[in-house]
RODO-2510 file (C-alpha; in nm, 4 decimals, decimal comma):
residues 328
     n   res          X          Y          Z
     1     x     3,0251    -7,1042    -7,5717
     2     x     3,0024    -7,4255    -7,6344
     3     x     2,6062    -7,4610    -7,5725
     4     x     2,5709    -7,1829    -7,7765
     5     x     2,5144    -7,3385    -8,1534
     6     x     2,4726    -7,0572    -8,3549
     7     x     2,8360    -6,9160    -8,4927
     8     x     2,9190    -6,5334    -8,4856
     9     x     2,8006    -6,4723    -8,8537
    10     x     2,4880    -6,6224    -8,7662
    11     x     2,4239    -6,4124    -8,4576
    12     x     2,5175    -6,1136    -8,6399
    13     x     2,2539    -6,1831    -8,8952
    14     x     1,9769    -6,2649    -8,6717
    15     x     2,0385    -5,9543    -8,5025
    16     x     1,9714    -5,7854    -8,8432
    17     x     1,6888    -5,9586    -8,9569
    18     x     1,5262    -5,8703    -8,6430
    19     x     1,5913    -5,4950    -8,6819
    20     x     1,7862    -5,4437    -8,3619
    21     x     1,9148    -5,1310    -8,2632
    22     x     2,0694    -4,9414    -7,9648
    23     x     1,7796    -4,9470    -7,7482
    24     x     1,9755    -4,6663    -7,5250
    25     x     1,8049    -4,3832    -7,7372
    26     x     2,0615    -4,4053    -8,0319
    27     x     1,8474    -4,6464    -8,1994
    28     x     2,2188    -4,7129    -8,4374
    29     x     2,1857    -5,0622    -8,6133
    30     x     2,3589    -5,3059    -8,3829
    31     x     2,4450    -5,5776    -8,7018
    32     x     2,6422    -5,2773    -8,7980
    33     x     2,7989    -5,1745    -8,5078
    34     x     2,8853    -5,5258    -8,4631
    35     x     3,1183    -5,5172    -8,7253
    36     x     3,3785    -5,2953    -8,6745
    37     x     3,6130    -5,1199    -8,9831
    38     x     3,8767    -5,3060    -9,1196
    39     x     4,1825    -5,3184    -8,8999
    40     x     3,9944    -5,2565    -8,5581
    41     x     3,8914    -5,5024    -8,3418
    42     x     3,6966    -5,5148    -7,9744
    43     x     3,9017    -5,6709    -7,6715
    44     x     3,6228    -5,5723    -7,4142
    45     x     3,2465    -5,5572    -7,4624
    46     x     3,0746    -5,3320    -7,2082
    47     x     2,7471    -5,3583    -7,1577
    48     x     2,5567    -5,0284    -7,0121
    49     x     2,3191    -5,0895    -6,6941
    50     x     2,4077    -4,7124    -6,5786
    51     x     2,0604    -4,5325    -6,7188
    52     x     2,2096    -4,2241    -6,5665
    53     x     1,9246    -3,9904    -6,6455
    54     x     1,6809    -3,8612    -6,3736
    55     x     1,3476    -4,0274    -6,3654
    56     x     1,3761    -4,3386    -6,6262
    57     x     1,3971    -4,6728    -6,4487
    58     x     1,2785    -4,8790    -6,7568
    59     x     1,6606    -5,0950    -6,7840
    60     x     1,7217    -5,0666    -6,3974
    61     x     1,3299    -5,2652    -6,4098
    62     x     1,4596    -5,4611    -6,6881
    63     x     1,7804    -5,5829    -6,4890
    64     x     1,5976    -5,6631    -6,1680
    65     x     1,3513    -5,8860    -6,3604
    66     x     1,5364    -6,0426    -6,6681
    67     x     1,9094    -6,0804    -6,5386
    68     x     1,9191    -6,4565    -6,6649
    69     x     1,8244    -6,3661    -7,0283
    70     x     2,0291    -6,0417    -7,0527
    71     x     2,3420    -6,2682    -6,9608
    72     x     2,2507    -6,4769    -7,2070
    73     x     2,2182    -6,2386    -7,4766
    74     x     2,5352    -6,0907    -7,3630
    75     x     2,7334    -6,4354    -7,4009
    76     x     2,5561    -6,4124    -7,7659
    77     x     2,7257    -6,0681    -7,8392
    78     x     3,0601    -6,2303    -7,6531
    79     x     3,0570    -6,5276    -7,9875
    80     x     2,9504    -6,2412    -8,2469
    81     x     3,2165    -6,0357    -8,1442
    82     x     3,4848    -6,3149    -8,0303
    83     x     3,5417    -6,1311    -7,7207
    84     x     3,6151    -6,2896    -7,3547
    85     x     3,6242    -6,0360    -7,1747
    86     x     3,2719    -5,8178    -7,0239
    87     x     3,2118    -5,5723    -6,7993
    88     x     2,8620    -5,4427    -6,6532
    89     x     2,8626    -5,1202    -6,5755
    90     x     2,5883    -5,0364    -6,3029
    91     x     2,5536    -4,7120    -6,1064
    92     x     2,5805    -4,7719    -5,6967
    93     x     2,2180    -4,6158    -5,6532
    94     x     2,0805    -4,9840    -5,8662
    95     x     2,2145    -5,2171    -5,5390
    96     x     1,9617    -5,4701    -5,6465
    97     x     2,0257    -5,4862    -5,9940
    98     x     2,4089    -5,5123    -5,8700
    99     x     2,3364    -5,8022    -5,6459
   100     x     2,0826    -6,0047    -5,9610
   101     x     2,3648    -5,9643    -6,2018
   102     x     2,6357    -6,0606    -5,9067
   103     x     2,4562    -6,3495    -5,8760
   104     x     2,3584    -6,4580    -6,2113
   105     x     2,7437    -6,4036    -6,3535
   106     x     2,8842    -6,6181    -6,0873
   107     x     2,8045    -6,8925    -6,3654
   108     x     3,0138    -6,7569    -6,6805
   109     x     3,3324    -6,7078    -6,7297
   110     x     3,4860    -6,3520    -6,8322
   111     x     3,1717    -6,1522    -6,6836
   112     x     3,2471    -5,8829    -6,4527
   113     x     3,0379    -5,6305    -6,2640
   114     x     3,1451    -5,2722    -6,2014
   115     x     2,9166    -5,1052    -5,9368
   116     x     2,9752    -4,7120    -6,0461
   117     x     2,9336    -4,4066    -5,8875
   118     x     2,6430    -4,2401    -5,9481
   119     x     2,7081    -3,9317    -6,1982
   120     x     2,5519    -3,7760    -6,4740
   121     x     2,6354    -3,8145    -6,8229
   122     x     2,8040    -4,1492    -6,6906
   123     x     2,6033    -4,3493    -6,9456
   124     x     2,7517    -4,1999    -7,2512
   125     x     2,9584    -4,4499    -7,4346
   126     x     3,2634    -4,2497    -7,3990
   127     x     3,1924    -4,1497    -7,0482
   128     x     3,1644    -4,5479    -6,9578
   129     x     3,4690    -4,6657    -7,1608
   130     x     3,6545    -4,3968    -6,9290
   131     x     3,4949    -4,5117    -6,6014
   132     x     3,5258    -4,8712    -6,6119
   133     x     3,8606    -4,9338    -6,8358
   134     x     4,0412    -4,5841    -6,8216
   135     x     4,1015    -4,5874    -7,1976
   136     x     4,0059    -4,2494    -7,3373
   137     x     3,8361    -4,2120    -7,6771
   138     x     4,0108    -3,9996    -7,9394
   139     x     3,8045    -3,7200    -8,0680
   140     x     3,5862    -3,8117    -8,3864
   141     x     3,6971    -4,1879    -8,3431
   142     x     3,4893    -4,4398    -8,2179
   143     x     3,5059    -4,6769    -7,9338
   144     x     3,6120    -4,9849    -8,0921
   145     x     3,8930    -4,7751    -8,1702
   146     x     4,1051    -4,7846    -7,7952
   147     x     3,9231    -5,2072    -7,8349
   148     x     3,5883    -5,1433    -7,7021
   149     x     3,2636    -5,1383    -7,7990
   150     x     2,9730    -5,0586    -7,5631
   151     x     2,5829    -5,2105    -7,5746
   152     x     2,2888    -5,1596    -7,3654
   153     x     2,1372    -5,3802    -7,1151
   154     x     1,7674    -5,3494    -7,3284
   155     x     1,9744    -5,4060    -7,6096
   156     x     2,1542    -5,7745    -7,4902
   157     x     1,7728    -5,8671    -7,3652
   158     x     1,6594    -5,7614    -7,7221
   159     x     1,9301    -6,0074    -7,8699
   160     x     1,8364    -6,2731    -7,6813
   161     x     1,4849    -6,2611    -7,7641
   162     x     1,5844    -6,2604    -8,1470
   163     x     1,8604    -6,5502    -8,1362
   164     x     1,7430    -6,7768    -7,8779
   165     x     1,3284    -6,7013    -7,9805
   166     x     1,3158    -6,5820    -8,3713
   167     x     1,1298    -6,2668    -8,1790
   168     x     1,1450    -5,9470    -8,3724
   169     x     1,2356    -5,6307    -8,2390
   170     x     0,8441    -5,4796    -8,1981
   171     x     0,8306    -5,4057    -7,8458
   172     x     1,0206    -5,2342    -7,5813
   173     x     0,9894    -5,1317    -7,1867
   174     x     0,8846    -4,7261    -7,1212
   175     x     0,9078    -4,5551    -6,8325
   176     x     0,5953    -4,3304    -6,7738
   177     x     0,6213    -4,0708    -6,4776
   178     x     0,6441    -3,7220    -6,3629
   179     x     0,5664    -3,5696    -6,0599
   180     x     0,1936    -3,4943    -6,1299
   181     x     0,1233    -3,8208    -6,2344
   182     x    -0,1338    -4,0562    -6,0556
   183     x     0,0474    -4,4379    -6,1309
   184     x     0,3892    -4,3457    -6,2348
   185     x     0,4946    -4,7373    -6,3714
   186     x     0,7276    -4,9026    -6,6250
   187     x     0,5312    -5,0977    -6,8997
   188     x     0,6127    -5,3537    -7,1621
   189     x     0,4500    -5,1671    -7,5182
   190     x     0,4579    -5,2411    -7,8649
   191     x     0,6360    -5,0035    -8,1016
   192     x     0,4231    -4,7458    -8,2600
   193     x     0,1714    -4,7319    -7,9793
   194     x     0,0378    -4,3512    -7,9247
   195     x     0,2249    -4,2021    -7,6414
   196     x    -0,1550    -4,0839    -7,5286
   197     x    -0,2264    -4,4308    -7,4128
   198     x     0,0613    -4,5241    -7,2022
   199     x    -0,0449    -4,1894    -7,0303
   200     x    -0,4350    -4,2662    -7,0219
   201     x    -0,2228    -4,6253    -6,8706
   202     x    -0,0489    -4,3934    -6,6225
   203     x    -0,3867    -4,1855    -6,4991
   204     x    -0,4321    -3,9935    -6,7521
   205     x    -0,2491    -3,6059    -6,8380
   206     x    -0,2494    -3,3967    -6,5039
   207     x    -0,4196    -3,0878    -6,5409
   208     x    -0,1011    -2,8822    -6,4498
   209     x     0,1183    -3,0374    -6,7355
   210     x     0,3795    -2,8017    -6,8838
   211     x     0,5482    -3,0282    -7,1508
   212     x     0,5256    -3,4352    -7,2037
   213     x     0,9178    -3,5195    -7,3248
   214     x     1,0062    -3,8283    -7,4612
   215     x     1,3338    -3,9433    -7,2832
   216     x     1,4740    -3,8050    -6,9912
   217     x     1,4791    -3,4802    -6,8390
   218     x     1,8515    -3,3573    -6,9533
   219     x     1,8281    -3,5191    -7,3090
   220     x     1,4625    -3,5811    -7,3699
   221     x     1,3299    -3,4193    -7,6457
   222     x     0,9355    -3,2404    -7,5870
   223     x     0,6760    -3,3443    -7,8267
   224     x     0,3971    -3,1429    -7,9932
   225     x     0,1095    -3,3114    -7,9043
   226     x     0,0693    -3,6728    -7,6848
   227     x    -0,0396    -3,8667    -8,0486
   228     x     0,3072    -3,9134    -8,1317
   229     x     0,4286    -4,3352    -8,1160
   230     x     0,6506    -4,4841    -7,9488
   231     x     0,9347    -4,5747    -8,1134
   232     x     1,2634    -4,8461    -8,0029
   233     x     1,4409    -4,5499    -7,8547
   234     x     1,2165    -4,4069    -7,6286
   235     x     1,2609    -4,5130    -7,2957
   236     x     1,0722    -4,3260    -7,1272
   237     x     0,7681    -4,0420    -7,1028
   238     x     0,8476    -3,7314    -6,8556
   239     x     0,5018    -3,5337    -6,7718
   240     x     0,6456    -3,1947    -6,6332
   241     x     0,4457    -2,9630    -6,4186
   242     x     0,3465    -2,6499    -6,6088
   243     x     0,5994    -2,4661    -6,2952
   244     x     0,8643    -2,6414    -6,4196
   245     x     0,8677    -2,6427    -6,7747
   246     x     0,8985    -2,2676    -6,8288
   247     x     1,2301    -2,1475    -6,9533
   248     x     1,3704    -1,8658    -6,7584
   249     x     1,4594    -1,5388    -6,9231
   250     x     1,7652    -1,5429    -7,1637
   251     x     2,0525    -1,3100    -7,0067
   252     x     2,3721    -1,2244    -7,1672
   253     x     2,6469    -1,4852    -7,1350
   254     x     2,8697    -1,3338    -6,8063
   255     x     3,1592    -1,5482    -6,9302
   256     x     3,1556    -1,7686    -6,5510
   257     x     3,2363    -2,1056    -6,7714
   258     x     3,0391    -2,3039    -6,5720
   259     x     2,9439    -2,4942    -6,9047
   260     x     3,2928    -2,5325    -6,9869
   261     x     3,3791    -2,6958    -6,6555
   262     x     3,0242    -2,9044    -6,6755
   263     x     3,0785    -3,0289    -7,0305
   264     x     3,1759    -3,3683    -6,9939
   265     x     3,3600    -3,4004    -7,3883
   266     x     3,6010    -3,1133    -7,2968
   267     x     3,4140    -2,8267    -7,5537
   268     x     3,3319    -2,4583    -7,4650
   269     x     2,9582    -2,4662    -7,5282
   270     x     2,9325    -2,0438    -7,5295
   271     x     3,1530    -2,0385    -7,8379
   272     x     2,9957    -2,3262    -8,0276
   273     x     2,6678    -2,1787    -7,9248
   274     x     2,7622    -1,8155    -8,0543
   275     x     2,9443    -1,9889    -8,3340
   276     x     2,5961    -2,1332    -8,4795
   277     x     2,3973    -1,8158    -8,4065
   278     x     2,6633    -1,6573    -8,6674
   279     x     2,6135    -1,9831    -8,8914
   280     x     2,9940    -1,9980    -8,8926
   281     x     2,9831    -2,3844    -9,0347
   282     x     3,3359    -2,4681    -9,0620
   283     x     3,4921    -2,2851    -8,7416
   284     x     3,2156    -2,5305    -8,5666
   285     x     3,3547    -2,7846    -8,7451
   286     x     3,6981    -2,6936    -8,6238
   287     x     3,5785    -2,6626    -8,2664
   288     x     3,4740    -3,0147    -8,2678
   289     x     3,1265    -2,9739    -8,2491
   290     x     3,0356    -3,3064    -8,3970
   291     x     3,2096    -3,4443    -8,0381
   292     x     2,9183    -3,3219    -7,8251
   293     x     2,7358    -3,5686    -7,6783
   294     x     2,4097    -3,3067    -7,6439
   295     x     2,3875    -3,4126    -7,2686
   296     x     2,2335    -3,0953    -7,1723
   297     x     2,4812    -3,0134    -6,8974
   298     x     2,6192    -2,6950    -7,0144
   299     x     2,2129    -2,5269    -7,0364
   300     x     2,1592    -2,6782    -6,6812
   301     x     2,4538    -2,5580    -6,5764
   302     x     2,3931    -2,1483    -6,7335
   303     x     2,2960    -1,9024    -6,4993
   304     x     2,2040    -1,6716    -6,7786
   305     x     1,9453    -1,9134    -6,8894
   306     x     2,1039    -1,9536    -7,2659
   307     x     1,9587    -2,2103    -7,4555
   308     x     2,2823    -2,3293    -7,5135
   309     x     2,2062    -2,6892    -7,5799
   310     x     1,9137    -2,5815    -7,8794
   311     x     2,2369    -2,3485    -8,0615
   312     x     2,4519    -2,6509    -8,0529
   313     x     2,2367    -2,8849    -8,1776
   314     x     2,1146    -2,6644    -8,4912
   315     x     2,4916    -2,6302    -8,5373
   316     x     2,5930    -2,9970    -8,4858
   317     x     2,3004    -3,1304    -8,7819
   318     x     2,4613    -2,8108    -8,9576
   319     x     2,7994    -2,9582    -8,9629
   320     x     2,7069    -3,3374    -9,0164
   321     x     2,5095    -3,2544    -9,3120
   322     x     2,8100    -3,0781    -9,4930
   323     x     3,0369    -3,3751    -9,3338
   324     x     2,7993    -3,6259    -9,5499
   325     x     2,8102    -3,3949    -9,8576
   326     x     3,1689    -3,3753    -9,8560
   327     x     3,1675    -3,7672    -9,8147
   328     x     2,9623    -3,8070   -10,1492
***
């Protein structure tokens, strides 16, 4: 690090002042996640190229284009952190974004690429820590806890731009597409600009549009009306046909446990689902609902068409609201 002159506390504090956050749809304050509790400390920084969800390309453009300066603002996170060791983590179907960081890493020391296979919810922090170093999360711990800690590749870019240029965190790239849509592109937009232009940007809204989501298919969340800003987690803008947006009929639950066997943290999503329908707080609690990662496998998954995910998250703010109160 030696060309680097700012120290770790400084890094940290740039990061703050320029109101950086998880840029992977978390949006959690990255000066804070940057210091971990007393007693833990991070061995590994990972940072997360996998953008796992169908239809967003915004980091996979990112990578391809800005390699050099996401390196760079991962050797930044490397001295706040005092780490030495980094892995990439890129999913196999991103070869050129594979071969740019290959290339670019060459340089620095302790920078490692791990080309993954493609799988979805592989970009969950949990999911990665698994896939790349084998060390498995505790339930209701956090990463730093097994010595990791996990960033996204918009996120290094963002740090770079605040250390090395004094630049703010007031713009972001958004992926705008569907299936109806005339220019389907990624573009570079300031925050708070009305979703209704980047989609006037895109060709305007097809006439057969069902829902516009913000985010991804599986863990996008729909939006009212297209006025709505963007803000530094969305990365993208899904315009879904009016064929596909319509929820099928609601069955009873045949007990098949295909969510069970899709769920990716190891919950049974029928029971936490019936669980909040009965508002049965603290046997949620018990079931570890506060572990889901609200992927949106287990409603995929459903042939009865239960809006399991919906249930689950209900329950889930449910729980974390009585978590807090307890807390104060």
């Amino acid at each position: 690090f030696s060309e680097i002159s700012h120290s770790g506390p400084e890094i940290i504090e740039k990061i703050m002042e320029a109101g950086i956050v998880g840029m992977g749809g978390a949006t959690f304050p990255s000066h804070v996640k940057l210091v971990p509790p007393r007693g833990m400390k991070a061995e590994i920084l990972l940072i997360n190229g996998v953008e796992c969800e169908p239809f967003l390309t915004s980091d996979h453009r990112l990578m391809v284009e800005k390699m050099e300066e996401i390196l760079v603002g991962t050797r930044l996170l490397m001295k706040a952190l005092d780490v030495e060791k980094v892995f990439v983590g890129i999913e196999r179907n991103k070869p050129d974004a594979i071969e740019a960081i290959r290339q670019s890493a060459a340089r620095y020391k302790g920078i490692a690429v791990v080309p993954l296979k493609v799988k979805y919810p592989q970009g969950g922090e949990k999911q990665l820590i698994k896939a790349v170093t084998g060390r498995e999360v505790p339930s209701g711990a956090l990463p730093v806890s097994v010595g990791c800690l996990v960033c996204n590749v918009g996120t290094a870019f963002a740090v770079y731009e605040a250390v090395q240029k004094n630049k703010p965190l007031f713009e972001r790239v958004v992926t705008i597409t569907g299936k109806s849509l005339k220019n389907p592109c990624n573009v570079k937009v300031r925050i708070g600009t009305p979703v209704s232009e980047l989609i006037a940007f895109a060709g305007g809204l097809p006439e057969d549009t069902g829902k516009i989501v913000c985010g991804g298919p599986m863990m996008g969340k729909s939006v009212a009306t297209p006025d709505v800003p963007v803000t530094k987690g969305t990365s993208g803008i899904l315009i879904i046909p009016e064929a596909e947006a319509a929820r099928r009929p609601q069955l009873s639950c045949i007990r098949c446990s295909r969510c069970t066997n899709a769920c990716p943290m190891g919950l049974e999503p029928t029971l936490l689902m019936t669980l909040s329908e009965k508002k049965l707080w603290e046997r949620l609690e018990k079931e570890k609902i506060t572990d889901c990662i609200e992927c949106g496998s287990c409603s995929y998954s459903c042939p009865a068409g239960r809006h399991l995910l919906d249930h689950i998250r209900y329950g889930k703010m449910k729980v974390g609201q009585i978590i807090r109160a307890r807390k104060n």
